[in-house]
C-alpha positions as a printed NumPy array, in Angstrom:
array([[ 34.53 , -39.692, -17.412],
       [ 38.12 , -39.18 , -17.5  ],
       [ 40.616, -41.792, -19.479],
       [ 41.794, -42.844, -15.949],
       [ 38.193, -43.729, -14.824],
       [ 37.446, -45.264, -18.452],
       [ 40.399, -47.594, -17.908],
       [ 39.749, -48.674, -14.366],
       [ 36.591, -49.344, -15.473],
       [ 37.538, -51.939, -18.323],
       [ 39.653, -53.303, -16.034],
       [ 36.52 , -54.231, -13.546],
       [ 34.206, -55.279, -16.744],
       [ 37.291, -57.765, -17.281],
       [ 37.972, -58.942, -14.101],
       [ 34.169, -58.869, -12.543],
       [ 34.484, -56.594,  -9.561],
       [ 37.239, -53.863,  -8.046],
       [ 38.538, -56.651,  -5.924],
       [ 39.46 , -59.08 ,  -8.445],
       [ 40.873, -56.069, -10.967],
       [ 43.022, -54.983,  -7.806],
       [ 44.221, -58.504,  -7.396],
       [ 45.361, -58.585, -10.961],
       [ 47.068, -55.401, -10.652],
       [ 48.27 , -55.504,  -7.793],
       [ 46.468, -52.501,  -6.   ],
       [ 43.918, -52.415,  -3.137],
       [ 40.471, -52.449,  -4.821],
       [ 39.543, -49.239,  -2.368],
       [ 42.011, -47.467,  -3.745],
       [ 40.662, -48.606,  -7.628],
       [ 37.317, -47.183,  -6.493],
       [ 38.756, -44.034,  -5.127],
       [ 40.297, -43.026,  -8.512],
       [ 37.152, -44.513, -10.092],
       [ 35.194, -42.508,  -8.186],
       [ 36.793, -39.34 ,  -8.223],
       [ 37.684, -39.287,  -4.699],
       [ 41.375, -39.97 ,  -5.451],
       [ 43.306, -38.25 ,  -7.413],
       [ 46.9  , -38.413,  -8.857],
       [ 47.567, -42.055,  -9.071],
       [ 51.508, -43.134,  -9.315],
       [ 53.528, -44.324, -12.23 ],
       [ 52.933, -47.866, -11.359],
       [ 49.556, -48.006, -11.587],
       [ 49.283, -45.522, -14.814],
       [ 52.092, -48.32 , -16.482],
       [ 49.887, -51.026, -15.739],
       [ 46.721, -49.504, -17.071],
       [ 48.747, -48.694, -20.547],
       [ 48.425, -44.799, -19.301],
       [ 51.074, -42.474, -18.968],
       [ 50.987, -38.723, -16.825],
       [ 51.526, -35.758, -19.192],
       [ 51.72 , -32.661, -17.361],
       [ 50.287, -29.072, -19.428],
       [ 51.538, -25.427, -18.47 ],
       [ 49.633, -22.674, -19.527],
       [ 50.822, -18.729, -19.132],
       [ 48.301, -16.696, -17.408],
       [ 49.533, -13.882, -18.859],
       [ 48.3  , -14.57 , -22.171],
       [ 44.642, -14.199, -23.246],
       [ 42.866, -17.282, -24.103],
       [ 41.217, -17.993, -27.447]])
């Protein structure tokens, strides 16, 4: 389970159900369960602020063997 999908799903054990979560965040509680679910991916800033998340973004060079 990712740290996105841990989150989201703290957020439901707190609130009861993806509806009432989305209400609180202010998100549609299909697209909570898309992300939750794996379905969705990518979810904006917003939504990463209000679930104390931030995107970090890691580049790796191909070119270079891998230990």
């Amino acid at each position: 389970m990712s740290l996105l999908q841990q989150r989201i799903a703290e957020k439901i054990a707190q609130h009861g159900s993806y509806r009432a979560a989305g209400a609180v965040l202010d998100f549609d509680h299909t697209y909570l369960y898309r992300l939750a679910n794996g379905s969705k991916t990518d979810p904006g800033d917003k939504l990463l602020r209000k679930l104390g998340l931030r995107r970090v973004v890691t580049y790796v060079d191909k070119r270079e063997p891998q230990s």
